[in-house]
GUFI-48634 format. One line per field, with one value per atom (N, C-alpha, C, O): residue number from 1; residue in one letter; atom name; x negated, y, z negated. Coordinates in nm, 3 decimals, padded with zeros to 5 digits. Layout:
<vomis>
pos <- (NUM  ...)
code <- (a  ...)
site <- (CA  ...)
px <- (X  ...)
py <- (Y  ...)
pz <- (Z  ...)
</vomis>
This chain:
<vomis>
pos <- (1  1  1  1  2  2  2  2  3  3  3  3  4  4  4  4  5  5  5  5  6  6  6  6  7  7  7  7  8  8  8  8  9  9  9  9  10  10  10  10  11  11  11  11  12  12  12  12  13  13  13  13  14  14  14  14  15  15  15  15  16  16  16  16  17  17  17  17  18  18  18  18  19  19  19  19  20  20  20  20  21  21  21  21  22  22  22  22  23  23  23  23  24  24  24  24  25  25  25  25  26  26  26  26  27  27  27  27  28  28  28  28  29  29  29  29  30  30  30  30  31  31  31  31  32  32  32  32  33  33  33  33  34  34  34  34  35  35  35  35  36  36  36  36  37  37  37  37  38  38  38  38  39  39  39  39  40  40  40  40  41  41  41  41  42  42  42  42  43  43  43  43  44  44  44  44  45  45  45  45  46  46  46  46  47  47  47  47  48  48  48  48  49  49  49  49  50  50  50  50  51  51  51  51  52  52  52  52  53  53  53  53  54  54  54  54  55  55  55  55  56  56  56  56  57  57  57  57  58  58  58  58  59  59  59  59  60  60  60  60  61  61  61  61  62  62  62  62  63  63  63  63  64  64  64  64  65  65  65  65  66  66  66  66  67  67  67  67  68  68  68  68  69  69  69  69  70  70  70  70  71  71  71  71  72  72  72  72  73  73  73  73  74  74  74  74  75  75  75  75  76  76  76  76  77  77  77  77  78  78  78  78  79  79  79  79  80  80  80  80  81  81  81  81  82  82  82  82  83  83  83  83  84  84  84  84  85  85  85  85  86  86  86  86  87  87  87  87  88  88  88  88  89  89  89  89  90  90  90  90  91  91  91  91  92  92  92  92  93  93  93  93  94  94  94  94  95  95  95  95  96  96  96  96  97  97  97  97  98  98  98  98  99  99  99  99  100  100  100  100  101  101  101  101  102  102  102  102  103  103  103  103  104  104  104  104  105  105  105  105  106  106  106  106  107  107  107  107  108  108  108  108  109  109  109  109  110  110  110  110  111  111  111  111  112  112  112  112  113  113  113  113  114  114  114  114  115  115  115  115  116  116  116  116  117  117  117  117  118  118  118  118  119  119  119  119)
code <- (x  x  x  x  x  x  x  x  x  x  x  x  x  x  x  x  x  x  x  x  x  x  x  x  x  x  x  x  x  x  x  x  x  x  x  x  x  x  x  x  x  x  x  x  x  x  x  x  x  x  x  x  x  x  x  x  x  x  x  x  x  x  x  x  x  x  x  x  x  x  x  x  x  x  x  x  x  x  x  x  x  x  x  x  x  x  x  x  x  x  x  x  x  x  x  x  x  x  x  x  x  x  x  x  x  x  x  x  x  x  x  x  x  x  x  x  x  x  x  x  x  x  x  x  x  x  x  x  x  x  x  x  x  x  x  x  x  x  x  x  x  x  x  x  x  x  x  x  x  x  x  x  x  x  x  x  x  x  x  x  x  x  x  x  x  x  x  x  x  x  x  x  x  x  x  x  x  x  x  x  x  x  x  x  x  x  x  x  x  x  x  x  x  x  x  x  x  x  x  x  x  x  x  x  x  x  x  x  x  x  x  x  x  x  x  x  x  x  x  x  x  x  x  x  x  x  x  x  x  x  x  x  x  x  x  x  x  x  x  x  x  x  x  x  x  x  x  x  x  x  x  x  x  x  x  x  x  x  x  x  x  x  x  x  x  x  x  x  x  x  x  x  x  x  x  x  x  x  x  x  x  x  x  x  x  x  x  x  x  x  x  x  x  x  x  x  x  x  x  x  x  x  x  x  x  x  x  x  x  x  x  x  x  x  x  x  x  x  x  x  x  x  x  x  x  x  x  x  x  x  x  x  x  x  x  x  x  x  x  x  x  x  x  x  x  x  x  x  x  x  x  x  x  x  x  x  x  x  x  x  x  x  x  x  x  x  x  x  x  x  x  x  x  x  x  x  x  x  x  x  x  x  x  x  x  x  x  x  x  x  x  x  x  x  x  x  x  x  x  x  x  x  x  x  x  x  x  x  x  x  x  x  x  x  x  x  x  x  x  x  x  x  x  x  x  x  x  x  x  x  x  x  x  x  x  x  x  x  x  x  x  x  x  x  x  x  x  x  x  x  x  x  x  x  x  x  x  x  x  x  x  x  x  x  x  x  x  x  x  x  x  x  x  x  x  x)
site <- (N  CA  C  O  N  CA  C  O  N  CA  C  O  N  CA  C  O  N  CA  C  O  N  CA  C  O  N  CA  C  O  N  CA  C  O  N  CA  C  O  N  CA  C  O  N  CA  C  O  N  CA  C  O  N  CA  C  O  N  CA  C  O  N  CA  C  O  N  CA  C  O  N  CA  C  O  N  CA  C  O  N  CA  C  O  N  CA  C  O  N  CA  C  O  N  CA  C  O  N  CA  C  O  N  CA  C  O  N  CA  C  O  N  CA  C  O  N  CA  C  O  N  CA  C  O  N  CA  C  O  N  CA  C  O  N  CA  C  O  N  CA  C  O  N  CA  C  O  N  CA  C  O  N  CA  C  O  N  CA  C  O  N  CA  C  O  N  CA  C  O  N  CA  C  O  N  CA  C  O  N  CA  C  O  N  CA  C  O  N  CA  C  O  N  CA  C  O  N  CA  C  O  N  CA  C  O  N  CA  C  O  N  CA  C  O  N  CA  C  O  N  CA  C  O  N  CA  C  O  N  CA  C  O  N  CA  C  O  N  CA  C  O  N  CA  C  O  N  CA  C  O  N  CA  C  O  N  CA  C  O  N  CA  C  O  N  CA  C  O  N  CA  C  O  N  CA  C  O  N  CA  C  O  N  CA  C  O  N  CA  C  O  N  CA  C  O  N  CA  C  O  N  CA  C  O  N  CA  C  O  N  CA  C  O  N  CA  C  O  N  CA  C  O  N  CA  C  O  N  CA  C  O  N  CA  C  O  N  CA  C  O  N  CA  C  O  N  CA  C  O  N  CA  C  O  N  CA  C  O  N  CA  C  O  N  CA  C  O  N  CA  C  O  N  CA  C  O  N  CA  C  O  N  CA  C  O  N  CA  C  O  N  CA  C  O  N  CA  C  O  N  CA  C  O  N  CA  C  O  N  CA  C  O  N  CA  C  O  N  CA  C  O  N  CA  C  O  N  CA  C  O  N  CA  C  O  N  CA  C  O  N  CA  C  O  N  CA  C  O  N  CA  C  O  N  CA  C  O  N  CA  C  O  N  CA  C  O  N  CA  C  O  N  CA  C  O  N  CA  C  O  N  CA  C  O  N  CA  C  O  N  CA  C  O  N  CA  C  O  N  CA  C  O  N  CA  C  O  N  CA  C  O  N  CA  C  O  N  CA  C  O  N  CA  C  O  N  CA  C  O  N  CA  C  O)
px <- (-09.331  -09.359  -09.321  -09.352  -09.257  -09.218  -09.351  -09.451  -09.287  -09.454  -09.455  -09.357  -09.595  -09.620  -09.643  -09.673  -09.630  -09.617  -09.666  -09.623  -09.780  -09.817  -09.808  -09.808  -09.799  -09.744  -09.811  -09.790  -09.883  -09.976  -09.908  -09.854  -09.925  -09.922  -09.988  -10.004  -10.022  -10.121  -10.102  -10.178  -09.950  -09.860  -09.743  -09.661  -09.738  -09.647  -09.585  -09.624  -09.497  -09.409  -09.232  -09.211  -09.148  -09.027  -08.949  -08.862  -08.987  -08.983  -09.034  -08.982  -09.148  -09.151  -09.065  -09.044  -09.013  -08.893  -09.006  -09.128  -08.913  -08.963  -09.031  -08.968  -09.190  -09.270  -09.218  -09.161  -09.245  -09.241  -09.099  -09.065  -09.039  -08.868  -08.885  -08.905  -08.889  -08.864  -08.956  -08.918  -09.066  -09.118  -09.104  -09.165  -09.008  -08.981  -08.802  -08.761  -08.754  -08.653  -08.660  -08.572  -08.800  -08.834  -08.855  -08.819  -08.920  -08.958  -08.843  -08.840  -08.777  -08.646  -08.554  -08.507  -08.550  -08.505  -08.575  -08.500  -08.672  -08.763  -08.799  -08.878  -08.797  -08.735  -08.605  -08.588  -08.527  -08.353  -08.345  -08.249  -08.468  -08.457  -08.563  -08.600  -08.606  -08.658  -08.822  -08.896  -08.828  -09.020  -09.072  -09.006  -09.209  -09.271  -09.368  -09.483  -09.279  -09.344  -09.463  -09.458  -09.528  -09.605  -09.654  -09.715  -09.592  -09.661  -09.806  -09.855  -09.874  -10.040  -10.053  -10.035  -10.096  -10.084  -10.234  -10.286  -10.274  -10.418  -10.387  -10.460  -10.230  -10.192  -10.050  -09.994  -09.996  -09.823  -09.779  -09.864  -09.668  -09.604  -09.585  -09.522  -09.618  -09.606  -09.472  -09.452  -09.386  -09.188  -09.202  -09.133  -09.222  -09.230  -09.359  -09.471  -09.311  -09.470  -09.474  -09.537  -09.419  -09.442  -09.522  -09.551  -09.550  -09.635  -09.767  -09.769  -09.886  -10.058  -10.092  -10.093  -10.114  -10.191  -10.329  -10.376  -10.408  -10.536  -10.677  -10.787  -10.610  -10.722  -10.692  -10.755  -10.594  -10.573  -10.663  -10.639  -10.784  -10.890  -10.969  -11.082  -10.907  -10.997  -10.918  -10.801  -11.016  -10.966  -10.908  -10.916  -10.822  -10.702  -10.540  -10.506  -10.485  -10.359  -10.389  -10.320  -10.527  -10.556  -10.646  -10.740  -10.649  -10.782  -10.838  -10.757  -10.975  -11.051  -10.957  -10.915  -10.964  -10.884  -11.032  -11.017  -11.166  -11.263  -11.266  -11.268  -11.264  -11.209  -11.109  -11.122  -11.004  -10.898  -10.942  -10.922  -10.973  -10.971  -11.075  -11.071  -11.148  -11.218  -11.196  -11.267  -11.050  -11.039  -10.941  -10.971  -10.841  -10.771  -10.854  -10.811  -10.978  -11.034  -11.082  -11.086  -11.104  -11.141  -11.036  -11.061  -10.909  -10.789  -10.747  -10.684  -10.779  -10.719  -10.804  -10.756  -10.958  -11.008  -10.996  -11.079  -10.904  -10.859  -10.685  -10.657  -10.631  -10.492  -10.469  -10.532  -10.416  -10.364  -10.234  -10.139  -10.230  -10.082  -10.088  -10.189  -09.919  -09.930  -09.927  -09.948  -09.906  -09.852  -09.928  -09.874  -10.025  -10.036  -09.979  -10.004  -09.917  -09.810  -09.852  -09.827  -09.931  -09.923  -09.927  -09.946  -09.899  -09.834  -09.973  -09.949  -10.097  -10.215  -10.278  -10.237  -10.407  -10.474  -10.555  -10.650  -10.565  -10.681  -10.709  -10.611  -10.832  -10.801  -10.803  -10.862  -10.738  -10.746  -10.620  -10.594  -10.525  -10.416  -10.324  -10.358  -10.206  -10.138  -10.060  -10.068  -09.989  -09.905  -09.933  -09.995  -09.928  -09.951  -09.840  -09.814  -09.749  -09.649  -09.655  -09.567  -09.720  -09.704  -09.632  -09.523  -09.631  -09.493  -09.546  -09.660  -09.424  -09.500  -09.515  -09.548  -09.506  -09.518  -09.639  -09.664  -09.689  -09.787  -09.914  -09.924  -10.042  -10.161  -10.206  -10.252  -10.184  -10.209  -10.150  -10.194  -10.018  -09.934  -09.957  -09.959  -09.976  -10.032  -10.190  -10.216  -10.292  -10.420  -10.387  -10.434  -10.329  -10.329  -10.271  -10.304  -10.154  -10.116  -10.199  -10.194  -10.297  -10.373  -10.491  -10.521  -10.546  -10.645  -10.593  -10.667  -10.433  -10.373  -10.350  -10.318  -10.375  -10.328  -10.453  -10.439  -10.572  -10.708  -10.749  -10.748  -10.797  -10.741  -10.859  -10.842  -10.968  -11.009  -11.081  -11.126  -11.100  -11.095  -11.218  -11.253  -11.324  -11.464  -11.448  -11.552  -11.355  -11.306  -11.261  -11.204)
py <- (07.343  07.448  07.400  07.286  07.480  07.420  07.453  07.524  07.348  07.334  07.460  07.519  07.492  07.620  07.610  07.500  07.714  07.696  07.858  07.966  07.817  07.913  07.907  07.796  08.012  08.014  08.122  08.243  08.054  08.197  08.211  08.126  08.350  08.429  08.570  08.657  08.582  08.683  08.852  08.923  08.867  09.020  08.966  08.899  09.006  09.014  09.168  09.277  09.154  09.250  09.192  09.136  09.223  09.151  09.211  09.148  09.363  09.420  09.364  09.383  09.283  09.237  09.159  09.160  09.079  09.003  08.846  08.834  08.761  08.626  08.565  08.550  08.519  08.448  08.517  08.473  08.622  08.719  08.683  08.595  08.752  08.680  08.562  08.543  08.414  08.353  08.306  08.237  08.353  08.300  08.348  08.314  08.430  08.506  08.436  08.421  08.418  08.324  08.173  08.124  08.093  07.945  08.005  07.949  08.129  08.185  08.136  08.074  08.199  08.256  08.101  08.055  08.057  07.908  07.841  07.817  07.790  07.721  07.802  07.725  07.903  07.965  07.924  07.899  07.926  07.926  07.779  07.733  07.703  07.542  07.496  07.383  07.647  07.600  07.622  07.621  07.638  07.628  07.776  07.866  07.798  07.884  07.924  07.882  08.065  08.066  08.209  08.282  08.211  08.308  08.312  08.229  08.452  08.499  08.527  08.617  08.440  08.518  08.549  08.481  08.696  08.765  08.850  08.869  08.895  08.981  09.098  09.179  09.132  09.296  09.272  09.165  09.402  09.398  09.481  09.541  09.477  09.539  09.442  09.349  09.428  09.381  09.407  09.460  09.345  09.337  09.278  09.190  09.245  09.147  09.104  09.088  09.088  09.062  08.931  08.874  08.859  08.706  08.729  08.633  08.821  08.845  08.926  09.036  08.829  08.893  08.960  08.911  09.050  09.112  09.112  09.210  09.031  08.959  09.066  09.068  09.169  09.234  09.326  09.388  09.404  09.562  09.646  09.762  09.609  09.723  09.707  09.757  09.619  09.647  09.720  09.746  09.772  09.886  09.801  09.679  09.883  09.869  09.794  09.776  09.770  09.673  09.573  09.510  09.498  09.351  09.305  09.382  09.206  09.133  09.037  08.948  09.012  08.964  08.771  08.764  08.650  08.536  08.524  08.565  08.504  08.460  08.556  08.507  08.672  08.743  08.695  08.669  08.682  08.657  08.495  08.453  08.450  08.286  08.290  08.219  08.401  08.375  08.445  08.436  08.532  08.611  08.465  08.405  08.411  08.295  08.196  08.157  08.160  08.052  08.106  08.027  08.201  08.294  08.288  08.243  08.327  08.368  08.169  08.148  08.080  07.972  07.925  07.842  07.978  07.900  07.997  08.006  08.063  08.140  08.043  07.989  08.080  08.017  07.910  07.874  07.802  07.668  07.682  07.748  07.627  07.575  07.417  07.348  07.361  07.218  07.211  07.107  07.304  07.298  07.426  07.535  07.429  07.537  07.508  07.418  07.605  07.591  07.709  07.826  07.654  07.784  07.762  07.658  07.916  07.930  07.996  08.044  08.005  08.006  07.894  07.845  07.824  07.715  07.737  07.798  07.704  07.727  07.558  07.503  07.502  07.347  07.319  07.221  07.408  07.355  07.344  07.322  07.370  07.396  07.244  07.166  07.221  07.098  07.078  06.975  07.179  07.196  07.256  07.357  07.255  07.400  07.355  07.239  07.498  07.508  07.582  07.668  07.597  07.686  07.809  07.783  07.933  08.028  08.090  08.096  08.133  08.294  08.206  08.282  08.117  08.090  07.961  07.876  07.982  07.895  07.927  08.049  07.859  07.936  08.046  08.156  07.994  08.098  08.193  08.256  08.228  08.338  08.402  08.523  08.308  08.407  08.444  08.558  08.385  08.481  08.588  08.702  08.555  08.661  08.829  08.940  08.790  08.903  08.965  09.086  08.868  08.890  08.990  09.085  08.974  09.012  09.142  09.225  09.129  09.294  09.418  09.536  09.357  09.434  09.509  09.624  09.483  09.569  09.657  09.630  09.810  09.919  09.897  09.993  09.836  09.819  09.702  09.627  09.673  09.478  09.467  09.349  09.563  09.493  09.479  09.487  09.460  09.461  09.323  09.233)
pz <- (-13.348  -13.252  -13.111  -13.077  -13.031  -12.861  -12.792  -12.807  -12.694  -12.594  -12.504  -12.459  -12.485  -12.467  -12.273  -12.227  -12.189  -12.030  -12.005  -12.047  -11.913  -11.854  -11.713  -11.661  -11.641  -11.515  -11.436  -11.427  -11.389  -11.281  -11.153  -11.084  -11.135  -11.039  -11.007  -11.093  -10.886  -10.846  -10.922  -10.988  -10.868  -10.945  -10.999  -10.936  -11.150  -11.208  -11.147  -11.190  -11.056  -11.006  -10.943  -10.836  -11.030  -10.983  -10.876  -10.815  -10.846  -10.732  -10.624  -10.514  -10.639  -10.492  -10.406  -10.284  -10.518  -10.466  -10.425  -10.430  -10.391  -10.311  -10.429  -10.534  -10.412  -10.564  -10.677  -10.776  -10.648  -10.796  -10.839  -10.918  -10.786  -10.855  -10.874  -10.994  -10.779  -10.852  -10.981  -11.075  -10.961  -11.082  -11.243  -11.344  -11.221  -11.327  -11.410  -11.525  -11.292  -11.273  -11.330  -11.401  -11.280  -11.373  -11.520  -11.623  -11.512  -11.645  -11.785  -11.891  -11.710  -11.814  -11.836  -11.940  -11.726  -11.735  -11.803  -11.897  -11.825  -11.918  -12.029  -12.082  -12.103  -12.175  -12.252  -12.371  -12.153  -12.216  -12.263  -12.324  -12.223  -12.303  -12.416  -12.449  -12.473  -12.553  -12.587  -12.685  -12.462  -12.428  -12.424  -12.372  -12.488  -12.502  -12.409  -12.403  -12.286  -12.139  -12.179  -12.278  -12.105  -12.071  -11.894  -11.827  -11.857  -11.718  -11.726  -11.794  -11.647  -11.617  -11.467  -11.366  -11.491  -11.344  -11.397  -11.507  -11.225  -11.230  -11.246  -11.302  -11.180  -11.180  -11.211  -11.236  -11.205  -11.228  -11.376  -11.441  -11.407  -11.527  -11.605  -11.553  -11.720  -11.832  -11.918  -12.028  -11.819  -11.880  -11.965  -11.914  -12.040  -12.161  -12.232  -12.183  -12.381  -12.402  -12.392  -12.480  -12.300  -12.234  -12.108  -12.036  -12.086  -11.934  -11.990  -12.044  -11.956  -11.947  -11.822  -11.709  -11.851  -11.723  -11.728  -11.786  -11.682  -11.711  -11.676  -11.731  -11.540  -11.456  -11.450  -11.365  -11.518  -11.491  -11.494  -11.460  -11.534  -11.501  -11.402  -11.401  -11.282  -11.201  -11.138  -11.165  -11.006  -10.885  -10.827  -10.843  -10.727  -10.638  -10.676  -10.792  -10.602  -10.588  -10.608  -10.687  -10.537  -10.566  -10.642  -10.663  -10.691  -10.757  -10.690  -10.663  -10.641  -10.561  -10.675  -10.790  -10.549  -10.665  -10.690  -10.805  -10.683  -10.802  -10.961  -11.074  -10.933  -11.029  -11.110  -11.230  -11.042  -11.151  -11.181  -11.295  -11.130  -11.148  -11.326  -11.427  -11.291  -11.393  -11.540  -11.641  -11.514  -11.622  -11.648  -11.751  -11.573  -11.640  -11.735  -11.843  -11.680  -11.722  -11.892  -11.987  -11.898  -11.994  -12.081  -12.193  -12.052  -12.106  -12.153  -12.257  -12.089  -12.114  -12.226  -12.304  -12.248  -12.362  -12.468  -12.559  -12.457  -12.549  -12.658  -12.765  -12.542  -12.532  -12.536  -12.436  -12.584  -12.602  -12.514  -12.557  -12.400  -12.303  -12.299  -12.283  -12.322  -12.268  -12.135  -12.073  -12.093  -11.937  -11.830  -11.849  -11.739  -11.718  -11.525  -11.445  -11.518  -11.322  -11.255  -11.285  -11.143  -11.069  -10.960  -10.897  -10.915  -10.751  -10.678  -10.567  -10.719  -10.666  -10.713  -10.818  -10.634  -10.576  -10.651  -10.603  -10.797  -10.868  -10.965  -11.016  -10.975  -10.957  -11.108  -11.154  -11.184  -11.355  -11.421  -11.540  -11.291  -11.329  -11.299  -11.210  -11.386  -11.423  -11.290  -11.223  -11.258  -11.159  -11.033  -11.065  -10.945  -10.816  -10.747  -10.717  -10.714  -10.644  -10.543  -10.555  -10.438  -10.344  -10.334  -10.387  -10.294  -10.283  -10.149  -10.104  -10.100  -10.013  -09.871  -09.780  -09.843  -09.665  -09.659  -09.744  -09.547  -09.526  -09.555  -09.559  -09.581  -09.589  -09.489  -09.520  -09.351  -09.285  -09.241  -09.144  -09.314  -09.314  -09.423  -09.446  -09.491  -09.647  -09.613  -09.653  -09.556  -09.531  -09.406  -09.406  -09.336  -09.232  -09.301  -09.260  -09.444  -09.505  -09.596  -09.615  -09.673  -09.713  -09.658  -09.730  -09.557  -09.517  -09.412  -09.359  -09.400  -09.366  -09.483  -09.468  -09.577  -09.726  -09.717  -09.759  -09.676  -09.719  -09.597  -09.477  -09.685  -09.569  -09.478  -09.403  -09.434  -09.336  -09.284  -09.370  -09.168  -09.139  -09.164  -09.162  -09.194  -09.273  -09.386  -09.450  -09.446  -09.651  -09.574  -09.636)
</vomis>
């Protein structure tokens, strides 16, 4: 059996372009050598049945990350990965790759995404 790779990210959406592309991009590359990938995302389209969408039932565009952190942790003692890589800061993971800018370009967008500044 090939070794199995999971790869988090917040939206599985390849429309967004930037993380999302590329991570869909290592996808397919580690893939094309062999290895057995799976996308774990909180929201997004499910292009493949290589991509989990972990939180689709919650409300809105986003998933609060303790939320998702905890549907992963859930989903991982489910799942057997040799490898789990991700591009969110979650501390169980093998790999963390940063995407998307700096932290505080990524909270400042973060905390513009929600429709009002007491959210």
């Amino acid at each position: 059996m090939n070794p199995a790779v999971a790869i988090i990210i917040e939206r599985a959406d390849i429309a967004l372009g930037g993380a999302e592309r590329s991570v869909f991009e290592v996808a397919a590359a580690l893939r094309s050598r062999g290895l057995q990938v799976d996308v774990l995302a909180a929201k997004g389209q499910s292009q493949t049945p290589n991509v989990r969408i972990l939180c689709a039932d919650e409300r809105g565009k986003r998933t609060g990350f303790h939320t998702f952190a905890a549907a992963l942790r859930e989903h991982l003692k489910q799942q057997r990965y040799d490898l789990v890589h991700s591009v969110l800061p979650v501390d169980f993971a093998d790999v963390y790759q940063p995407r998307g800018g700096t932290y505080a370009e990524a909270m400042v967008r973060n905390a513009d995404s929600y429709p009002t500044a007491l959210l």
